[in-house]
N, CA, C and O of each residue as an XYZ file, in Angstrom:
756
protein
N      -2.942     10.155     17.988
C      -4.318      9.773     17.746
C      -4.865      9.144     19.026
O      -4.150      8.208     19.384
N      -5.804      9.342     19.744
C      -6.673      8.746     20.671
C      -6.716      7.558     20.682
O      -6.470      7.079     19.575
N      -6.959      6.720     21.588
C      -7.117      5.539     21.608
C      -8.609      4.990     20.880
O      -8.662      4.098     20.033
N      -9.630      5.645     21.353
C     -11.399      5.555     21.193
C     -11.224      5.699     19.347
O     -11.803      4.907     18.604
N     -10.171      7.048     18.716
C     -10.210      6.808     17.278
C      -9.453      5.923     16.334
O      -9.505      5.791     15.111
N      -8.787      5.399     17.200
C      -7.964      4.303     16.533
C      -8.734      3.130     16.462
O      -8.782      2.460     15.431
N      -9.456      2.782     17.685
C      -9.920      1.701     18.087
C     -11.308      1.513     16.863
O     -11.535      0.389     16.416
N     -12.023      2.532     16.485
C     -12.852      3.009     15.399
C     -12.346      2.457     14.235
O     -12.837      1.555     13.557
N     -11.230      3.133     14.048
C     -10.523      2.980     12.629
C     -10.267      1.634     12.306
O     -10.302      1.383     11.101
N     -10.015      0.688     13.086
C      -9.428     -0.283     13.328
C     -10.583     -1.022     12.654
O     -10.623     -1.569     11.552
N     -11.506     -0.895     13.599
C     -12.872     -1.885     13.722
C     -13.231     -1.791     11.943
O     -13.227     -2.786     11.218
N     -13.488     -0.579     11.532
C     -14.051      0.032     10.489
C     -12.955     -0.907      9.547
O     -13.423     -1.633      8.669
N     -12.046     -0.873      9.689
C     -10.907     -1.253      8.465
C     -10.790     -2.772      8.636
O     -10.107     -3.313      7.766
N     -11.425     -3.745      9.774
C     -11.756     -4.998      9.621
C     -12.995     -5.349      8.680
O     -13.080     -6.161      7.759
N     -13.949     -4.443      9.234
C     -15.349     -4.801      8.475
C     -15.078     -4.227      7.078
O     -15.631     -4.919      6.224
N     -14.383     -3.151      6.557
C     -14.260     -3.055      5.205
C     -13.650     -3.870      4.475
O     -13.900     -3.968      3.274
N     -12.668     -4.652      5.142
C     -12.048     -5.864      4.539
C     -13.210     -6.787      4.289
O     -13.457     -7.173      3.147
N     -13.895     -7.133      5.278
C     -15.204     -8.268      5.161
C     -16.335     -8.056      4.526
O     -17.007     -8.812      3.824
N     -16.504     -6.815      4.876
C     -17.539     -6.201      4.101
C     -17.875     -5.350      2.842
O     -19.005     -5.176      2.388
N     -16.829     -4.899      2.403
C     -16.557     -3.824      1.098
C     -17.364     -2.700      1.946
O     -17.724     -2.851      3.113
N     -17.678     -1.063      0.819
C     -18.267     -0.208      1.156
C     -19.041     -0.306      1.017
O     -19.544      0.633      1.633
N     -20.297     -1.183      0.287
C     -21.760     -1.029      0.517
C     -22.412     -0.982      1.459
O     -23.292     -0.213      1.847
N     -21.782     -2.180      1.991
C     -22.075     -2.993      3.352
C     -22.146     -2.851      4.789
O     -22.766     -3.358      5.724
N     -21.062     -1.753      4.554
C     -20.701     -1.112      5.631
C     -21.697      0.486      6.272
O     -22.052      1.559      5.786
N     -21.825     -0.317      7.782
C     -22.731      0.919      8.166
C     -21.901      1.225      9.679
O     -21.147      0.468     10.290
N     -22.325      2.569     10.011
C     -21.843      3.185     11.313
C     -22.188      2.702     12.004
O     -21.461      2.675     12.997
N     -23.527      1.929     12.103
C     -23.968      1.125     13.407
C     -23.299     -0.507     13.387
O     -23.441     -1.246     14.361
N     -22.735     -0.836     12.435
C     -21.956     -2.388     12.474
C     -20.396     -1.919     12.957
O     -19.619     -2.695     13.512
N     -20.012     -0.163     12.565
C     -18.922      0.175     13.316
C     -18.782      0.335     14.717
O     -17.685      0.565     15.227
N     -19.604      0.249     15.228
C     -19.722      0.747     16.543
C     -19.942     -0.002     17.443
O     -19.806      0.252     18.639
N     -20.483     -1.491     16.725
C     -20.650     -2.325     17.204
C     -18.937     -3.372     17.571
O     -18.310     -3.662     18.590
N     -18.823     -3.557     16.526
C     -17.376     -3.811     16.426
C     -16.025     -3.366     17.019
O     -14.976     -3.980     17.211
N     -16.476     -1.845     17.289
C     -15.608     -1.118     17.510
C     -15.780     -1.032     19.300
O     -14.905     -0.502     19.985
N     -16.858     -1.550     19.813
C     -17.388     -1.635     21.665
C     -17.423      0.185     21.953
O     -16.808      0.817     22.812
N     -18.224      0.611     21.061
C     -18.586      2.035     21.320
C     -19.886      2.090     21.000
O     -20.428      1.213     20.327
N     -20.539      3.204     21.491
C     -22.201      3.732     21.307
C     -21.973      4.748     19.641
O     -21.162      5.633     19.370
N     -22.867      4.241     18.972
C     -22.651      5.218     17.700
C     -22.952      6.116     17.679
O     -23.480      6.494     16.634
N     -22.816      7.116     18.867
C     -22.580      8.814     19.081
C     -21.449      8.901     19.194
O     -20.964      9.979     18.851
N     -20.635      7.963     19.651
C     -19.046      8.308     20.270
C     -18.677      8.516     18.784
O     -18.428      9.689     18.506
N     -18.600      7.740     17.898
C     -18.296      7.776     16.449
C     -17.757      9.281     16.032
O     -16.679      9.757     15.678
N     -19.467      9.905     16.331
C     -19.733     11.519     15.952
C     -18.635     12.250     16.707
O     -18.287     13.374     16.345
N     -18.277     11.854     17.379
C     -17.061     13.060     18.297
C     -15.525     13.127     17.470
O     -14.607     13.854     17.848
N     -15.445     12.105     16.126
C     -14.110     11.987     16.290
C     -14.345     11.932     14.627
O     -13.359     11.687     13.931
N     -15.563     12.143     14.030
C     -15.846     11.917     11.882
C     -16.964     11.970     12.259
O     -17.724     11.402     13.043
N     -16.921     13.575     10.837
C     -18.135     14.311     11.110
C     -19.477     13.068     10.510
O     -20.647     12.938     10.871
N     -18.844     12.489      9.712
C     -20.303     11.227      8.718
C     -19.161     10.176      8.227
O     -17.942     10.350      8.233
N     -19.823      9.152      7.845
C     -19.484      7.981      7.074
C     -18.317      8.504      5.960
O     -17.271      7.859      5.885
N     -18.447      9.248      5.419
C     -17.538      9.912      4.663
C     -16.216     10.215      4.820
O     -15.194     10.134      4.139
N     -16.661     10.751      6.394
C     -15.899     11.327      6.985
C     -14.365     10.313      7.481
O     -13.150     10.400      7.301
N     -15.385      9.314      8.228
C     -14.981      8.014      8.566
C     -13.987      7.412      7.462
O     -12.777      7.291      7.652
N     -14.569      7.097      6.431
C     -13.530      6.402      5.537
C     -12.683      7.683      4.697
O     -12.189      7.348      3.621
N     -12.564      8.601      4.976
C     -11.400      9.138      4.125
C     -10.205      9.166      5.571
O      -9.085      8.659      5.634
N     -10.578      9.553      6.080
C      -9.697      9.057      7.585
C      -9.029      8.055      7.619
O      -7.810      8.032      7.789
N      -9.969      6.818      7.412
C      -9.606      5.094      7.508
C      -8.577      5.236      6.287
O      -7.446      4.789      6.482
N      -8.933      5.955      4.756
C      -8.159      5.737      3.425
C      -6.661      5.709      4.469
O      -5.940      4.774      4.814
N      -6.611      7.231      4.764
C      -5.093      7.623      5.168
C      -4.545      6.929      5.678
O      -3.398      6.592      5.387
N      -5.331      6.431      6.767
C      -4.607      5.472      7.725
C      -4.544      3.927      7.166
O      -3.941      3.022      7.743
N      -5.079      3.826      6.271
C      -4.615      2.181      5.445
C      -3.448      2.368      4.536
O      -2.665      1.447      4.307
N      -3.322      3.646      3.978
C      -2.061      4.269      3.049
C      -0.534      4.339      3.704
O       0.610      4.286      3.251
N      -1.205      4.504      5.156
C       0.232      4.950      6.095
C       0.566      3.458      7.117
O       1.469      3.381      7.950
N      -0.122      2.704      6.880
C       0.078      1.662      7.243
C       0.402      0.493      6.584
O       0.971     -0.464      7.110
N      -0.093      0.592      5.006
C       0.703      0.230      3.760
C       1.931      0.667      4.032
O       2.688     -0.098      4.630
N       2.291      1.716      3.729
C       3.679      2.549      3.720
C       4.956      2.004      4.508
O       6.066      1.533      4.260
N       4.233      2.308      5.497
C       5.391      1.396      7.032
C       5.527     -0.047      6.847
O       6.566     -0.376      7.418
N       4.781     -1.383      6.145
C       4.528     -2.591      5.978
C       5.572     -2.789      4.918
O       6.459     -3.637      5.016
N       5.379     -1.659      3.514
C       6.693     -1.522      2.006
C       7.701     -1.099      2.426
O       8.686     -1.460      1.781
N       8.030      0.023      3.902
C       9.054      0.105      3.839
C      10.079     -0.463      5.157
O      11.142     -0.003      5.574
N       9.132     -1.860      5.683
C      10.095     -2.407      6.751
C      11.149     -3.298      6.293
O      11.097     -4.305      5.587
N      12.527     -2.446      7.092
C      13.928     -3.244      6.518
C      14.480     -2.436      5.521
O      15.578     -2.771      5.077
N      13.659     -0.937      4.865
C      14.784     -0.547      3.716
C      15.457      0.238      4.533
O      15.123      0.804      5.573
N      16.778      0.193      3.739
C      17.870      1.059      4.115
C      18.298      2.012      3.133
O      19.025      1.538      2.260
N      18.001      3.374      3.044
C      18.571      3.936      1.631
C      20.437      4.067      1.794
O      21.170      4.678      1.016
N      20.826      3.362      2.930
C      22.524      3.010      2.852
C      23.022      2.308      2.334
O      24.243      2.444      2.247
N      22.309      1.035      1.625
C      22.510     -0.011      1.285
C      22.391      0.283      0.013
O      22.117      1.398     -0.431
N      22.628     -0.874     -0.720
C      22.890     -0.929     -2.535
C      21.686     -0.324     -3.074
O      20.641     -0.191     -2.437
N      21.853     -0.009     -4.120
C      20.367     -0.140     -5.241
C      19.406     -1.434     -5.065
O      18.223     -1.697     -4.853
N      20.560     -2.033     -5.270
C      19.804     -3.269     -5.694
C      19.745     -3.940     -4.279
O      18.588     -4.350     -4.186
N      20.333     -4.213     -3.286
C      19.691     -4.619     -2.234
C      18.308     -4.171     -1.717
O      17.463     -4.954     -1.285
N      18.103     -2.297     -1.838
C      16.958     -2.144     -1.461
C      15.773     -1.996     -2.482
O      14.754     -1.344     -2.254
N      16.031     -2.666     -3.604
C      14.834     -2.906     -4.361
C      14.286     -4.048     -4.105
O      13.063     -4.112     -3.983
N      15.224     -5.359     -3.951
C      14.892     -6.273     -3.719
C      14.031     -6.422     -2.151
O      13.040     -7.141     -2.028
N      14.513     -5.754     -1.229
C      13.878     -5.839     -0.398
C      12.276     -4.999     -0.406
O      11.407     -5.519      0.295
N      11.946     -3.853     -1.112
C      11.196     -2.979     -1.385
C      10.028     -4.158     -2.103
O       8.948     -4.509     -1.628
N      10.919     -4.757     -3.865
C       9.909     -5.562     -4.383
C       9.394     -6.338     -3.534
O       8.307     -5.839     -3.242
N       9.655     -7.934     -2.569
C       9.670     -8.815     -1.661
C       8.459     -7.772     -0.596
O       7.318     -8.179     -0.379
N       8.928     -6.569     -0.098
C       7.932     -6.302      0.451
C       6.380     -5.974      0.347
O       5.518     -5.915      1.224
N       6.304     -5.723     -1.429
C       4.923     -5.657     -1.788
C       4.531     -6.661     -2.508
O       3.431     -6.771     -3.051
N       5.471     -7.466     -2.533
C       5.272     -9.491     -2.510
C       4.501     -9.730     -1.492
O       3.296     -9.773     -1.737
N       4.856     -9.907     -0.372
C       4.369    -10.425      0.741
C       3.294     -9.471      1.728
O       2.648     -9.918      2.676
N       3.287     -8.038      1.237
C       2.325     -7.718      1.487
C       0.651     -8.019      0.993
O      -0.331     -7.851      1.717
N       0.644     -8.364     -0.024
C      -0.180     -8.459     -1.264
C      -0.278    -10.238     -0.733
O      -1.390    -10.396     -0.228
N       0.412    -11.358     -0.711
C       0.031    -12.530     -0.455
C      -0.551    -12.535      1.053
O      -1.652    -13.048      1.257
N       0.043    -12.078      1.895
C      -0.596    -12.468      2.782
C      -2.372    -11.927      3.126
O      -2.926    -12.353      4.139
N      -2.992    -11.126      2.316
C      -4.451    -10.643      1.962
C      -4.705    -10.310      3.642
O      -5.414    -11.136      4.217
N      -4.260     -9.341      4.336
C      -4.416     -8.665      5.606
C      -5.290     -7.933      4.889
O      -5.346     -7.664      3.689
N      -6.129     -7.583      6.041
C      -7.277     -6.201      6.220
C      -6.672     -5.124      5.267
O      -7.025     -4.709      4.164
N      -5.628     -4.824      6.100
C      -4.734     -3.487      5.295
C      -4.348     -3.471      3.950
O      -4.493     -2.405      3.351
N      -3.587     -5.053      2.967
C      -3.519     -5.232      1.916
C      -5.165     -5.073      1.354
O      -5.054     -4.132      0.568
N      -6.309     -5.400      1.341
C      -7.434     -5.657      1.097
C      -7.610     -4.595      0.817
O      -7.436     -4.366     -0.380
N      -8.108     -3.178      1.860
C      -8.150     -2.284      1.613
C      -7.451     -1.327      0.925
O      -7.886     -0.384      0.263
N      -6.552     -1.597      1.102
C      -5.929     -0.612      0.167
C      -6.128     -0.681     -1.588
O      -6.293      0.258     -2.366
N      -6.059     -1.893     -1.817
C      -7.062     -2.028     -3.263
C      -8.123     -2.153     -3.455
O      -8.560     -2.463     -4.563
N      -9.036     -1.894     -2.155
C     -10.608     -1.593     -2.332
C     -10.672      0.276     -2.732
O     -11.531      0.857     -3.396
N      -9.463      0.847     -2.065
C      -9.570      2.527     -1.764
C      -8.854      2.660     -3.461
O      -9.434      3.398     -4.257
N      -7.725      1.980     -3.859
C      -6.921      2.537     -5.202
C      -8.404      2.084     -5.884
O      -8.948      3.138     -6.214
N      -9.195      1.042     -6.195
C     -10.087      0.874     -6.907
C     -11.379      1.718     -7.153
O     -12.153      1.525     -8.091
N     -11.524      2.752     -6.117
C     -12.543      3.685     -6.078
C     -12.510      4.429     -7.624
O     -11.432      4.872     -8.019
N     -13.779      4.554     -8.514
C     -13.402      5.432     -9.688
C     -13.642      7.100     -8.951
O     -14.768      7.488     -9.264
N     -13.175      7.756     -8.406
C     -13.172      8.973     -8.247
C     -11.730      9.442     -8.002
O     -10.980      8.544     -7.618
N     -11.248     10.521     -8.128
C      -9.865     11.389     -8.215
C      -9.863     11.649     -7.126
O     -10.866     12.145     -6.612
N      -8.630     11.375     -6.350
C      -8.187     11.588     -5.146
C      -7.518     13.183     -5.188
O      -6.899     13.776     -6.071
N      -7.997     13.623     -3.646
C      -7.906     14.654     -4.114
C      -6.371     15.577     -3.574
O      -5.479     14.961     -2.991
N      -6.278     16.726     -3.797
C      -4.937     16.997     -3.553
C      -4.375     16.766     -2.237
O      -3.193     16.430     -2.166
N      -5.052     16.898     -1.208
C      -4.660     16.790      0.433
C      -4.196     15.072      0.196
O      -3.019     14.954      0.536
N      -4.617     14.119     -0.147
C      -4.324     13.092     -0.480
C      -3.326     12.595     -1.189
O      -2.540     11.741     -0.780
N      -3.321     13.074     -2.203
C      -2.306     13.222     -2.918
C      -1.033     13.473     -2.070
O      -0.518     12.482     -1.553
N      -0.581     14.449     -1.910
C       0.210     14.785     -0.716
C       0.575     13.550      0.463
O       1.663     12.999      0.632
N      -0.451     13.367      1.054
C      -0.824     12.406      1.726
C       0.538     10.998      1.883
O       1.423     10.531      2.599
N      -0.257     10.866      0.484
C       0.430      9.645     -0.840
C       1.714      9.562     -0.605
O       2.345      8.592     -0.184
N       2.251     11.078     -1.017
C       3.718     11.457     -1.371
C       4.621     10.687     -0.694
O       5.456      9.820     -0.950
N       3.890     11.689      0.914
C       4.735     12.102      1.917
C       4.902     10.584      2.697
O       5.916     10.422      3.376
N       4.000      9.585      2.605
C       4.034      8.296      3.162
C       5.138      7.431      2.239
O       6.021      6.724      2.726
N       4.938      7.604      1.018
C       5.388      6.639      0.414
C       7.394      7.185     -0.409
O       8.060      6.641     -1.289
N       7.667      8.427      0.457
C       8.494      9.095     -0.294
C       9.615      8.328     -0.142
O      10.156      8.195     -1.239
N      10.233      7.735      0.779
C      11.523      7.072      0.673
C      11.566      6.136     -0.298
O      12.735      5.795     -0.478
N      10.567      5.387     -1.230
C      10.345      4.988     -2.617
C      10.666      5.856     -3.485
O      11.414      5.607     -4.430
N      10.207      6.825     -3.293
C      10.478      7.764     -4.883
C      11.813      8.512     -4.806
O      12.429      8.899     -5.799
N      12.267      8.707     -3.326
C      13.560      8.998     -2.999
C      14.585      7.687     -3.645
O      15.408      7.966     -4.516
N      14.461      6.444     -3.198
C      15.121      5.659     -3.653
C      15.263      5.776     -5.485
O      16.339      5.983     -6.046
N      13.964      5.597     -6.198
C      13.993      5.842     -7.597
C      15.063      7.250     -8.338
O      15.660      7.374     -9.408
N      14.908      8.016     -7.271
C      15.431      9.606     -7.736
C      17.309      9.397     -7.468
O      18.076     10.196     -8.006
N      17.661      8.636     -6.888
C      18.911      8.650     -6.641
C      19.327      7.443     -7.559
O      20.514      7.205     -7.785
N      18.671      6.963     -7.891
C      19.070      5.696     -8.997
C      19.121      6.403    -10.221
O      19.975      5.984    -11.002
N      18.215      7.676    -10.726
C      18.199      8.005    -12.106
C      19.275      9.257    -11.323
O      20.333      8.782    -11.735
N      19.520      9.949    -10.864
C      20.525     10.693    -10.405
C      21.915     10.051    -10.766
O      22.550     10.588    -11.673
N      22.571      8.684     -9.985
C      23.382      7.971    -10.332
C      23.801      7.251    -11.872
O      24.706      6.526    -12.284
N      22.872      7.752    -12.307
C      22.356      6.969    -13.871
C      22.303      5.430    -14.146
O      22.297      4.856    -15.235
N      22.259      4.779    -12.563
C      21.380      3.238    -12.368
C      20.777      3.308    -13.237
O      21.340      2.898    -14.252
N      19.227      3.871    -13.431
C      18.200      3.665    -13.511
C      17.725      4.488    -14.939
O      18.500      5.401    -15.224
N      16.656      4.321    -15.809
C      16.379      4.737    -17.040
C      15.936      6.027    -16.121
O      15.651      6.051    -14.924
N      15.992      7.560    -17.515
C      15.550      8.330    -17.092
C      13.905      8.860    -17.218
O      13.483      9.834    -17.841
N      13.214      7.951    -16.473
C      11.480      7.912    -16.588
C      11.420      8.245    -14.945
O      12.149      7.923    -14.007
N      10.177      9.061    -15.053
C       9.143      9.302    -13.577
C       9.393      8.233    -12.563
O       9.832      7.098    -12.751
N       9.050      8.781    -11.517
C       9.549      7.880    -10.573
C       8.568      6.945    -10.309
O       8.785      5.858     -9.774
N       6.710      7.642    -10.941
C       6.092      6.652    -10.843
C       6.176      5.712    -11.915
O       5.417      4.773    -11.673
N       6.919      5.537    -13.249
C       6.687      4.808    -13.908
C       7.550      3.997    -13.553
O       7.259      2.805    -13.649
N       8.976      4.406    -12.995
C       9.486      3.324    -12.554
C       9.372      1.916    -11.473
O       9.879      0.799    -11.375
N       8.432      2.714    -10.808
C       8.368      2.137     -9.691
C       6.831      1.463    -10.662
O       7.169      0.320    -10.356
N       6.060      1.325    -11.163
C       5.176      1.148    -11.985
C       5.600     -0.141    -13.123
O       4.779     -0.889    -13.653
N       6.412     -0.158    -13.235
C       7.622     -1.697    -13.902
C       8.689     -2.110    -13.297
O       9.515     -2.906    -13.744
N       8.694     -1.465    -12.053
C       9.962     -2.373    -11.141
C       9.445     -3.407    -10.159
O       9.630     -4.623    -10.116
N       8.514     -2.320     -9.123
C       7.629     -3.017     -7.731
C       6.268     -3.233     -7.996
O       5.663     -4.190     -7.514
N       5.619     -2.190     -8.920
C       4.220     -2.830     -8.995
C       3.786     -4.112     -9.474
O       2.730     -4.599     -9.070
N       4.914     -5.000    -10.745
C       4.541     -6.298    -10.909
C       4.437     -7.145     -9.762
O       3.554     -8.002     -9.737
N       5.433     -6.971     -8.573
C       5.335     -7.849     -7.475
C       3.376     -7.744     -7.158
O       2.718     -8.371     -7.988
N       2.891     -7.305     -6.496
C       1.485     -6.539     -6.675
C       0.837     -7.642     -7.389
O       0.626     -8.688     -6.775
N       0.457     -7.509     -8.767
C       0.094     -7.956     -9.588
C       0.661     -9.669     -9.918
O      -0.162    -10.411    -10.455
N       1.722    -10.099     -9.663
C       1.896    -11.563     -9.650
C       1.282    -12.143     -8.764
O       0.528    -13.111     -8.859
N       1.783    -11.199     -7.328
C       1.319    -11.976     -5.783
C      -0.419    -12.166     -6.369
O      -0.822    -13.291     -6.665
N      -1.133    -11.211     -6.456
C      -2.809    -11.233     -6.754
C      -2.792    -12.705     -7.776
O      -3.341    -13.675     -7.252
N      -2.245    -12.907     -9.080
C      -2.261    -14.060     -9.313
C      -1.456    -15.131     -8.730
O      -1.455    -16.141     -9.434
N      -0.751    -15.219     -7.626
C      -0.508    -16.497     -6.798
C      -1.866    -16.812     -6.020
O      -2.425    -17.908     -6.039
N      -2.311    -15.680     -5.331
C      -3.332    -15.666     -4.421
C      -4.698    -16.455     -5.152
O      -5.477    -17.306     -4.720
N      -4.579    -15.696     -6.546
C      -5.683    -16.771     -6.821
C      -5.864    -17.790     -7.991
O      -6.752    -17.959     -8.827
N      -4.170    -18.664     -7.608
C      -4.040    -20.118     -7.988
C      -4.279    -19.783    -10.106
O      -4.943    -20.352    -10.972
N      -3.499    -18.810    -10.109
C      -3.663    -18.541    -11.552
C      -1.966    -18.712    -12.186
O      -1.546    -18.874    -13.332
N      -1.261    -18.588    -10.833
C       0.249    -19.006    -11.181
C       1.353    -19.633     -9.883
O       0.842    -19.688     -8.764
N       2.212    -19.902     -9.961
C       2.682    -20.120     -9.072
C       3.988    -20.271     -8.871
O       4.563    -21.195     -9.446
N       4.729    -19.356     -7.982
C       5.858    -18.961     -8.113
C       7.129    -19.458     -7.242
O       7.278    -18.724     -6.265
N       8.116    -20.525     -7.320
C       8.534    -20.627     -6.245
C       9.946    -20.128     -5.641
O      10.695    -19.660     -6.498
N      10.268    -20.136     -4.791
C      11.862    -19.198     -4.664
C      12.745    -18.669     -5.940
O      12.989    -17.518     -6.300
N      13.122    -19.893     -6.475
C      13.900    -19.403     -7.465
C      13.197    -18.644     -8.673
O      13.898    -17.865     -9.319
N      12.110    -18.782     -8.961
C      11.423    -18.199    -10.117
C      11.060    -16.660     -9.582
O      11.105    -15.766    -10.426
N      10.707    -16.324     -8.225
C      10.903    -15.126     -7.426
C      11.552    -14.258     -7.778
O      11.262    -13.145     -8.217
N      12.953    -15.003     -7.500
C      14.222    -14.464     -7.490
C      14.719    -14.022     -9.063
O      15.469    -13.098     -9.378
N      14.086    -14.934     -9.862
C      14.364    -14.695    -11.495
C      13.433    -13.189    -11.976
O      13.668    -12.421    -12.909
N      12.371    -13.148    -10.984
C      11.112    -12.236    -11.361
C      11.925    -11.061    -10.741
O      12.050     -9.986    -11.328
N      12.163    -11.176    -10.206
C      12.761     -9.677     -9.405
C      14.044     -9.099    -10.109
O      14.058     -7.912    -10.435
N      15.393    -10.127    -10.409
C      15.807     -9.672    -11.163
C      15.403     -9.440    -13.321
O      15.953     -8.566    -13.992
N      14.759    -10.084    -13.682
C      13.622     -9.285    -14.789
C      13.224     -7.639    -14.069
O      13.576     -6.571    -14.568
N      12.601     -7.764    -13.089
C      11.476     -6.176    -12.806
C      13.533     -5.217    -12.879
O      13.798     -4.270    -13.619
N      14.216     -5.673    -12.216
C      15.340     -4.797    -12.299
C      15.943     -4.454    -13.630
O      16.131     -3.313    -14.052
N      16.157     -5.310    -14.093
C      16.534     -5.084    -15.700
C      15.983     -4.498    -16.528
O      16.568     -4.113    -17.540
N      14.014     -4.171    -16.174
C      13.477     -3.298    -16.514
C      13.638     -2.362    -16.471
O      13.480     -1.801    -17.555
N      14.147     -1.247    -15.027
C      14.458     -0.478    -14.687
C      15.531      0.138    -15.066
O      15.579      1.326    -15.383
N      16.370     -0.573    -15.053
C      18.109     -0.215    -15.359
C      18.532      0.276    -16.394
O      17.903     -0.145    -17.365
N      19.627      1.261    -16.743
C      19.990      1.993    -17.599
C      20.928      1.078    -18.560
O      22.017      1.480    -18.150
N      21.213      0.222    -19.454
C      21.910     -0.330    -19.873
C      22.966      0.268    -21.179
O      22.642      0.644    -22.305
N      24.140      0.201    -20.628
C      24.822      1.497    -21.359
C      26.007      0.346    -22.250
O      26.847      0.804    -23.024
């Protein structure tokens, strides 16, 4: 990727954090971004254009953030724990990139298949991990999104209520939460 479209993307994916999509115009991108808002036009054909671009690149930058430190060599359960913890602390610390990315899942329109794909292919060493757990018969035999949907997505959803002082969680209760989301998961024979 170019430097001039990164540097775009970048700018664009600060002000969407600050700004949501209403708010947001090509000329506050361009401003932000230390470009003339023709340069814009050389690299996204419209605004549209612009944020389905930005989606990908907040998805694939999610992706790399959930999956720093897994090892699919390591245990089950080591790399869940590290997997959950990572969309713990992605989600508390409320970065641009966490922000957006639940401004883009919150859109009511159907993402479409190139995206989809998109999705997959970023986030696959997750669903790889899930697929070798129900392979091994770890893991209940449900979708990989449902698993991952009651294993890692509560992390998600607690962190959002730490963030806003609706609960509060400290090491050990973490550590109790994570093993709960596992026991969810697990095949108990």
């Amino acid at each position: 990727m170019s430097d001039k479209k990164t540097q775009i993307l970048e700018a664009t994916e600060r002000l969407l954090a600050q700004h949501g999509f209403d708010r947001l115009s090509m000329q506050m991108v361009a401003k932000e971004a230390g470009v003339a808002a023709g340069t814009i036009y050389r690299y996204f054909s419209d605004k549209n254009d612009l944020l389905s671009q930005l989606r990908n690149h907040v998805v694939q930058q999610c992706a790399t953030k959930m999956l720093e430190g897994h090892d699919a060599d390591k245990p089950l359960k080591q790399q869940f724990v590290t997997l959950w913890l990572n969309a713990w602390h992605l989600t508390i610390r409320r970065d641009d990139n966490a922000i957006n990315r639940e401004q883009f899942d919150s859109l009511p329109y159907q993402r479409n298949g190139e995206q989809r794909l998109m999705d997959l292919k970023a986030f696959s060493p997750i669903h790889q991990f899930f697929e070798s757990g129900i392979a091994d018969a770890t893991f209940k035999p449900l979708s990989t999104s449902v698993l991952s949907g009651i294993g890692i997505e509560p992390a998600v959803c607690l962190a959002r209520k730490q963030v806003q002082g609706v609960i509060e969680l400290d090491e050990s209760a973490i550590e109790d939460t994570i093993n709960a989301c596992w026991d969810a998961i697990c095949l108990h024979r």
